[in-house]
GUMAR-500237 format. One record per residue (C-alpha): residue number from 1; residue in one letter; x, y, z. Coordinates in steps of 0.001 Angstrom, whole numbers, plus 500000, padded with zeros to 6 digits. Layout:
N
NUM, A, X, Y, Z
...
This chain:
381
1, X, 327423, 883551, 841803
2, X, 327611, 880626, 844386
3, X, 328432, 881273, 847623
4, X, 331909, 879502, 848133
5, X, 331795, 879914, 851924
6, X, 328584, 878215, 852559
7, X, 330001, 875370, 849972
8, X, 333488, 875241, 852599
9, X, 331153, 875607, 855425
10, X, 328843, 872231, 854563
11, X, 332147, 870607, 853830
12, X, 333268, 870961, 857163
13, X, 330340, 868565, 858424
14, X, 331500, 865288, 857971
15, X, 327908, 864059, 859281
16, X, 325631, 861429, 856909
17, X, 322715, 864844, 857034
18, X, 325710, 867404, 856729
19, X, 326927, 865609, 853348
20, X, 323384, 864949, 852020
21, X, 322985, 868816, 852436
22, X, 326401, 869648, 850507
23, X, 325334, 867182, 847702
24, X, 321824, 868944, 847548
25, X, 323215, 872267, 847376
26, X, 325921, 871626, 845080
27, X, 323250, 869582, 843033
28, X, 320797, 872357, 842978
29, X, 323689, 874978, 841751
30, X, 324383, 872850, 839297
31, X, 321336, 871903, 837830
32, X, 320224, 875763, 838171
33, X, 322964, 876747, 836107
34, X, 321543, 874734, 832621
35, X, 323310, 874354, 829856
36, X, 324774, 878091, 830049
37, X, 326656, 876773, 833378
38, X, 330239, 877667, 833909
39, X, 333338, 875405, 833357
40, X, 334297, 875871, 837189
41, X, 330880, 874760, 838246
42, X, 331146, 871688, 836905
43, X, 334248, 870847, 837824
44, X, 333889, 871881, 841244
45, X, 330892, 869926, 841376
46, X, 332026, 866308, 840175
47, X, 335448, 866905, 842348
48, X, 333324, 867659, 845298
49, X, 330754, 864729, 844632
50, X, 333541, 862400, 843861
51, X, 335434, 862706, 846997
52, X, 332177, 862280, 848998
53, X, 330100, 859933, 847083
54, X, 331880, 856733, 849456
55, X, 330105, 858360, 852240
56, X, 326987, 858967, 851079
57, X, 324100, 857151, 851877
58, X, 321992, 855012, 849253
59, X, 318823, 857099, 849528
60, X, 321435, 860355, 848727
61, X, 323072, 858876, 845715
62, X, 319746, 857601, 844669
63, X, 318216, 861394, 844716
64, X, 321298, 862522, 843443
65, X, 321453, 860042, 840485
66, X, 317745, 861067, 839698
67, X, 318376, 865010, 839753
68, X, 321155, 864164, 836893
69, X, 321024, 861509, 834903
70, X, 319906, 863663, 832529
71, X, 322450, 866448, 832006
72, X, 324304, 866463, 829026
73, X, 327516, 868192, 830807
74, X, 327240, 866137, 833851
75, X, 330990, 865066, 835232
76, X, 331446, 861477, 833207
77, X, 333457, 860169, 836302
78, X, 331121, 860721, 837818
79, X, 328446, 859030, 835955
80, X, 330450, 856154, 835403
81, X, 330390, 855600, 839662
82, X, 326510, 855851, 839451
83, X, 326023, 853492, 836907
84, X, 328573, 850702, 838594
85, X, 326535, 851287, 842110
86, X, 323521, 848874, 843091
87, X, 320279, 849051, 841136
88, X, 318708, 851429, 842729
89, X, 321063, 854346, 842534
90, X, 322382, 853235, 838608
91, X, 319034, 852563, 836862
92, X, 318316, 856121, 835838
93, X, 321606, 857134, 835039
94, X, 321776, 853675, 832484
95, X, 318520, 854234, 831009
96, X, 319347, 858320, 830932
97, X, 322670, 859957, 831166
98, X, 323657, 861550, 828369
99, X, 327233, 861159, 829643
100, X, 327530, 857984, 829365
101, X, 329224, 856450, 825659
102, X, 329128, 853060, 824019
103, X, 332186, 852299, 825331
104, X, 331001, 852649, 828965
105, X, 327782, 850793, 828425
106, X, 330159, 847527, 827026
107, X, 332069, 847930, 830087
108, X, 328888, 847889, 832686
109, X, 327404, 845483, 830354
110, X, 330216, 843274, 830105
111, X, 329774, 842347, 834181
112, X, 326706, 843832, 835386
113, X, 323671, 842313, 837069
114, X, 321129, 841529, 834784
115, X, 318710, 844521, 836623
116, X, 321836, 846786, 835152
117, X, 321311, 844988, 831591
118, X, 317621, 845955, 831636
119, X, 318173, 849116, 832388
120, X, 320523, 849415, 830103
121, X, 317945, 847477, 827157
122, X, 315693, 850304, 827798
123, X, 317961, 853193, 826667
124, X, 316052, 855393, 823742
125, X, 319117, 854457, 821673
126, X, 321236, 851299, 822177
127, X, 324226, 850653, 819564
128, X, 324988, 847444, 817997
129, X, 328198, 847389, 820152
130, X, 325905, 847509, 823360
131, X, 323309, 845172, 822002
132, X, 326137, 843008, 821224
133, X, 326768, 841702, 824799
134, X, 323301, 842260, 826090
135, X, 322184, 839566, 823450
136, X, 325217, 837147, 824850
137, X, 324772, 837889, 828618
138, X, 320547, 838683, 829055
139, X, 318199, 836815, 829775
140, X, 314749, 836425, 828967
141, X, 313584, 839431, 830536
142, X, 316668, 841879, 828976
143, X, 316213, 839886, 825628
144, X, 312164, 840543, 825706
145, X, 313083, 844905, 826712
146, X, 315859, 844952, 824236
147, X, 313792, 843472, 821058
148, X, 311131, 845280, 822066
149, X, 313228, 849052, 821981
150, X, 312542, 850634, 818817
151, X, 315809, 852452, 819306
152, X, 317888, 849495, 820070
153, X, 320043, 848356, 817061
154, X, 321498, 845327, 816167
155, X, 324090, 843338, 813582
156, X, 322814, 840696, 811728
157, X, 324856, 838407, 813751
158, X, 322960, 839266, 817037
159, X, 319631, 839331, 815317
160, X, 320327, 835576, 814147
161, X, 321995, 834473, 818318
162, X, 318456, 836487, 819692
163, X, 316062, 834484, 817224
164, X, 317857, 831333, 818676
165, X, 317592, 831979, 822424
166, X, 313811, 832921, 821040
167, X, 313025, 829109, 820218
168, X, 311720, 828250, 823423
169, X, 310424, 831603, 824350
170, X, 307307, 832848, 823740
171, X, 307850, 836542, 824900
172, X, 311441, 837585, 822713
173, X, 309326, 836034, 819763
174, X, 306397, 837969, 819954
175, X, 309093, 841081, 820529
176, X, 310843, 840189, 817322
177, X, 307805, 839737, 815573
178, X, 307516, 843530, 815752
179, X, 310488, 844752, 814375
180, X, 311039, 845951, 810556
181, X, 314913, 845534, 810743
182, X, 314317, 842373, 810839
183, X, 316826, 840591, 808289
184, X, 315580, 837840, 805933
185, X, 317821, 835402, 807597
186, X, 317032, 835615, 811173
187, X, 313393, 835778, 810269
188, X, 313631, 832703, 807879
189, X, 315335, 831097, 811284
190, X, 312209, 832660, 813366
191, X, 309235, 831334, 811421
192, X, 309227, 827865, 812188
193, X, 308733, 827675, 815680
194, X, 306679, 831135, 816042
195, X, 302929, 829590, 817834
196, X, 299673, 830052, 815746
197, X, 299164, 833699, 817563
198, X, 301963, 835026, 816817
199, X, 301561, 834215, 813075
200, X, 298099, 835548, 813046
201, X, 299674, 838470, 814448
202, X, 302260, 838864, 811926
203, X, 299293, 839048, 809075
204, X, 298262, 842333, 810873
205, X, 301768, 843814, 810308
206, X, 302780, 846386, 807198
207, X, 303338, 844990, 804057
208, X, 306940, 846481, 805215
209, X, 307890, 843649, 807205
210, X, 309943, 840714, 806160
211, X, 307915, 838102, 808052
212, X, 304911, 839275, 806469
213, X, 306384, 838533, 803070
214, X, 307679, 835077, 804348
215, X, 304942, 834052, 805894
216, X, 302711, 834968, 802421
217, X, 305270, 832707, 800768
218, X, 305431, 829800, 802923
219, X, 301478, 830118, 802552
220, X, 301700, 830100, 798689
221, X, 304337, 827402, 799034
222, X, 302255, 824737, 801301
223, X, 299109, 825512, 798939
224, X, 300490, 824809, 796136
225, X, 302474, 821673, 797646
226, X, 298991, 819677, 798937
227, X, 297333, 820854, 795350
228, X, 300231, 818823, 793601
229, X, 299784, 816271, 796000
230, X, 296314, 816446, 795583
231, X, 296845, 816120, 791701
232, X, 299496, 813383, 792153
233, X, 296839, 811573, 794207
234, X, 293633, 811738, 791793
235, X, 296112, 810788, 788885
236, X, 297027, 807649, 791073
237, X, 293528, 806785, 791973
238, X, 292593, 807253, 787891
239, X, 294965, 805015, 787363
240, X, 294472, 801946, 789695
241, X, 290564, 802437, 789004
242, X, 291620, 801992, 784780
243, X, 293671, 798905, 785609
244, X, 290490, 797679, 787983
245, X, 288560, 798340, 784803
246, X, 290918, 796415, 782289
247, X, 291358, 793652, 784487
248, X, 294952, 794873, 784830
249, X, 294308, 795088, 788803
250, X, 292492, 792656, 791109
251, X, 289669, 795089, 792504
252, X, 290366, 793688, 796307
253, X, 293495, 796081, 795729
254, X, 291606, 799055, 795162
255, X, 289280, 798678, 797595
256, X, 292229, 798169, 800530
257, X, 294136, 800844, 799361
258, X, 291064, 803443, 799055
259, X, 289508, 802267, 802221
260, X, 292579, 801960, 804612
261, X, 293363, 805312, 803548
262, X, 289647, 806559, 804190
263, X, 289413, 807715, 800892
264, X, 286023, 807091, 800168
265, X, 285189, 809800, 797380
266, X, 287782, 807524, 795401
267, X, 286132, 804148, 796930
268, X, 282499, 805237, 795756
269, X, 283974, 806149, 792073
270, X, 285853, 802428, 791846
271, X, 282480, 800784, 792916
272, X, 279941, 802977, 790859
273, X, 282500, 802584, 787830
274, X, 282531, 798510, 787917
275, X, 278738, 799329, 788602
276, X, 278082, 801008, 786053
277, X, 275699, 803651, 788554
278, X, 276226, 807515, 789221
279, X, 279034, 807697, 791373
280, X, 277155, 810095, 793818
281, X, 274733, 807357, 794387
282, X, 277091, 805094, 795489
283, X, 278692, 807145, 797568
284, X, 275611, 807775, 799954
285, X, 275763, 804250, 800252
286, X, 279304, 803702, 801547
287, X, 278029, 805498, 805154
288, X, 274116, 804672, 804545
289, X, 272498, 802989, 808077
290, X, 271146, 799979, 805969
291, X, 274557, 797977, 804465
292, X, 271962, 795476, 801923
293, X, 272814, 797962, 798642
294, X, 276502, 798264, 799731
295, X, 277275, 794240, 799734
296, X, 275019, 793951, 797070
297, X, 277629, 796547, 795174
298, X, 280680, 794844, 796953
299, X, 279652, 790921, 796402
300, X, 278301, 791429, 792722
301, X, 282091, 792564, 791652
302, X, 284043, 790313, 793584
303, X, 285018, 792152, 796691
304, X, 286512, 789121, 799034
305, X, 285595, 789173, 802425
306, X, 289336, 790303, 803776
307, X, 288844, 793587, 801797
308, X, 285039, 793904, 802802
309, X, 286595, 794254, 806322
310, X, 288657, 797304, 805105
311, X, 285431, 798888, 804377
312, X, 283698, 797977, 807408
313, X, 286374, 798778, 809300
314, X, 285988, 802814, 807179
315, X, 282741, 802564, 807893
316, X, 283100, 801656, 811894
317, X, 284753, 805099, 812029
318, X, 282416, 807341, 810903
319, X, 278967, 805331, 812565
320, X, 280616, 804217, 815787
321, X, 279721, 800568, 814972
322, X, 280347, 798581, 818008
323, X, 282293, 795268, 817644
324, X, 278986, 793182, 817420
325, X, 277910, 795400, 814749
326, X, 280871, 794618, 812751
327, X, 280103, 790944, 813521
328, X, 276515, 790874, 812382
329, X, 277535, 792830, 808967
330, X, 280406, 790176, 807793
331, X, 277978, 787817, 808641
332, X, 275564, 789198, 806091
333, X, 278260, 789816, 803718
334, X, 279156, 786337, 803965
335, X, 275701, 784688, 803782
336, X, 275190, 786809, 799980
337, X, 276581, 784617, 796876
338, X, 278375, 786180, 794102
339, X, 275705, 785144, 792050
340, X, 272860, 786300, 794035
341, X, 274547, 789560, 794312
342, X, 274926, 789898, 790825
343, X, 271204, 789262, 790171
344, X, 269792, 791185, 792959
345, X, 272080, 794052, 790983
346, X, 270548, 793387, 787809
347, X, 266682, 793609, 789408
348, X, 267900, 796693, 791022
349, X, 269313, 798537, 787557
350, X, 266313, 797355, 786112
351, X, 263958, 798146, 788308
352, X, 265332, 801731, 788058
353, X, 265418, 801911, 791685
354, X, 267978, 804632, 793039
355, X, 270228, 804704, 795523
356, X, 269734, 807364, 798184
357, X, 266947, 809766, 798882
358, X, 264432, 811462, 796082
359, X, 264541, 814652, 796149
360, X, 260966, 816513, 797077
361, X, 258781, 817504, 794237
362, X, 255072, 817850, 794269
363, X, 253748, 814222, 793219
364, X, 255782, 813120, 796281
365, X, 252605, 812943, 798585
366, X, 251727, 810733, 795316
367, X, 254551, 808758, 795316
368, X, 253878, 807886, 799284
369, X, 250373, 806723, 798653
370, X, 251139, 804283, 795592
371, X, 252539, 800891, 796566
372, X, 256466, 800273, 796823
373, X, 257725, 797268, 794401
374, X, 259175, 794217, 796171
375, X, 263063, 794833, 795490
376, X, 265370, 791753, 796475
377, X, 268438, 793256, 798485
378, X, 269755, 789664, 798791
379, X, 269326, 785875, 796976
380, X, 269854, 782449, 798198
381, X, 272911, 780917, 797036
């Protein structure tokens, strides 16, 4: 039983150390007492607290705040004052007390500093009532502690308002990437501005999670999107090579369209088609050091010298070629006749000569030591 004179005695000191020793001592009866206390202690303490908390100092209602913000019986009054005062003194009883309903937590919320909305954010369980207004009012930092509490809940109509103050922030993404109550919606909203990390991250996730399953599908999608266009595009290039072929199609055409588009696995099959060599031959020769075989190719089918510049121009790319470089090879181009070309073809096809590197075998030391036959690479007009 509590001494009631030593309570009226500490009263009577209207001192900032007398009332930090009545708060102790009431404090300590209190929390002595456990959840077995009486009625009347209780309500003797939060009456006595109440009508002294004014005059208490910050460091006292900051102990004080600590010793109970986790008591389930603790005075709500009483709890509501602690969680209104500044930062210091609330924080534990918002991230703690018991006491303290939904309703209450809207309230603070509702005009709070933002240190009261974290503290609040970091509750083990936080409504979708609370979550509500810390989604409308937070900021980065409450948004980031708030998606990031397992216990927090939310309606699908905060979920899709947090995903959209997420676009430009790196740190509530990466929180929302986390959570499995994630609805299809907000994470179909999420996904497109989520950095490469983050989706690597998300591939590490349960099969659970609805990004996981979105982001498989989006995969599936985009594969299977470039593979039709992929399809579309060799069905395009068949084509245009069919009408070079028939005479349908001036071959200059091709030969733009394929090079300006650096599509040279479809370049090398036009030329070794109107050819008549192996395509992979040819298309060594499209990025060979020595050009002689190439205008040989490009002259001997009537490749102007407008669309012999698309081709240079491919080839510039991939060997650096310096503007001189391109200056000396139109020049050669240029200097070749249609009809030398053609012959110089001919001698090479019948020659057998290949184009591009033998492979190694063992008469090759043989092969070194006999002489090489005199191949024309060019003819006089």
């Amino acid at each position: 039983m509590f001494n009631l004179s030593k309570l009226a005695e500490l009263a009577r000191d209207t001192s900032a150390v007398g009332r930090k020793s009545l708060i102790s001592t009431l404090t300590d009866l209190f929390v002595s007492s456990g959840d077995d206390r009486d009625e009347q202690i209780s309500l003797l303490f939060g009456d006595i607290v109440l009508k002294v908390l004014g005059q208490l100092e910050e460091e006292t209602r900051m102990i004080l705040a600590k010793r109970v913000c986790h008591e389930e019986g603790a005075p709500h009054e009483l709890m509501v004052k602690l969680a209104k005062d500044t930062i210091a003194v609330a924080e534990p009883v918002l991230e703690h007390s018991p006491a303290l309903t939904s309703e209450d937590l809207v309230e603070i919320a509702s005009s709070a500093s933002m240190d009261h909305l974290g503290a609040i954010a970091g509750r083990k369980t936080v409504d979708k009532t609370v979550t509500s207004v810390l989604v409308d009012r937070g900021d980065s930092k409450v948004l980031t502690k708030v998606a990031e509490n397992e216990g927090a809940e939310f309606a699908e109509a905060s979920f899709l308002k947090l995903v959209e103050k997420a676009r430009s922030d790196e740190s509530i993404q990466a929180a929302l990437v986390s959570r499995p109550d994630l609805p299809e919606e907000a994470a179909h909203a999420l996904l497109p501005f989520l950095t490469s990390a983050l989706q690597e991250r998300i591939t590490a996730l349960g099969a659970d999670n609805t990004l996981v399953h979105l982001l498989a599908e989006r995969a599936a999608t985009e594969v299977a999107a470039r593979t039709h266009k992929l399809d579309d595009a060799r069905e395009e290039s068949n084509a245009l090579i069919k009408d070079v072929m028939s005479k349908k199609t001036n071959i200059d055409e091709a030969v733009k369209n394929f090079a300006r588009a650096d599509r040279t696995a479809e370049l090398g099959m036009l030329l070794a088609r109107v050819s008549d060599l192996p395509q992979a031959a040819v298309s060594q020769l499209l990025f060979s050091a020595s050009d002689k075989a190439l205008i040989i190719l490009c002259k001997a089918n009537g490749v102007t010298a407008a669309a012999y510049k698309d081709i240079l121009t491919m080839r510039a790319r991939r060997l650096r070629m310096g503007g001189l470089e391109l200056n000396a090879a139109i020049q050669r181009y240029d200097a070749l006749s249609e009809q030398g070309a053609k012959r110089s073809l001919e001698t090479l096809k019948k020659s057998g000569a290949t184009f591009g590197p033998k492979p190694e075998d063992e008469n090759t030391e043989k092969s070194k030591r006999r002489p090489k036959k005199n191949v024309p690479f060019a003819a006089s007009r």
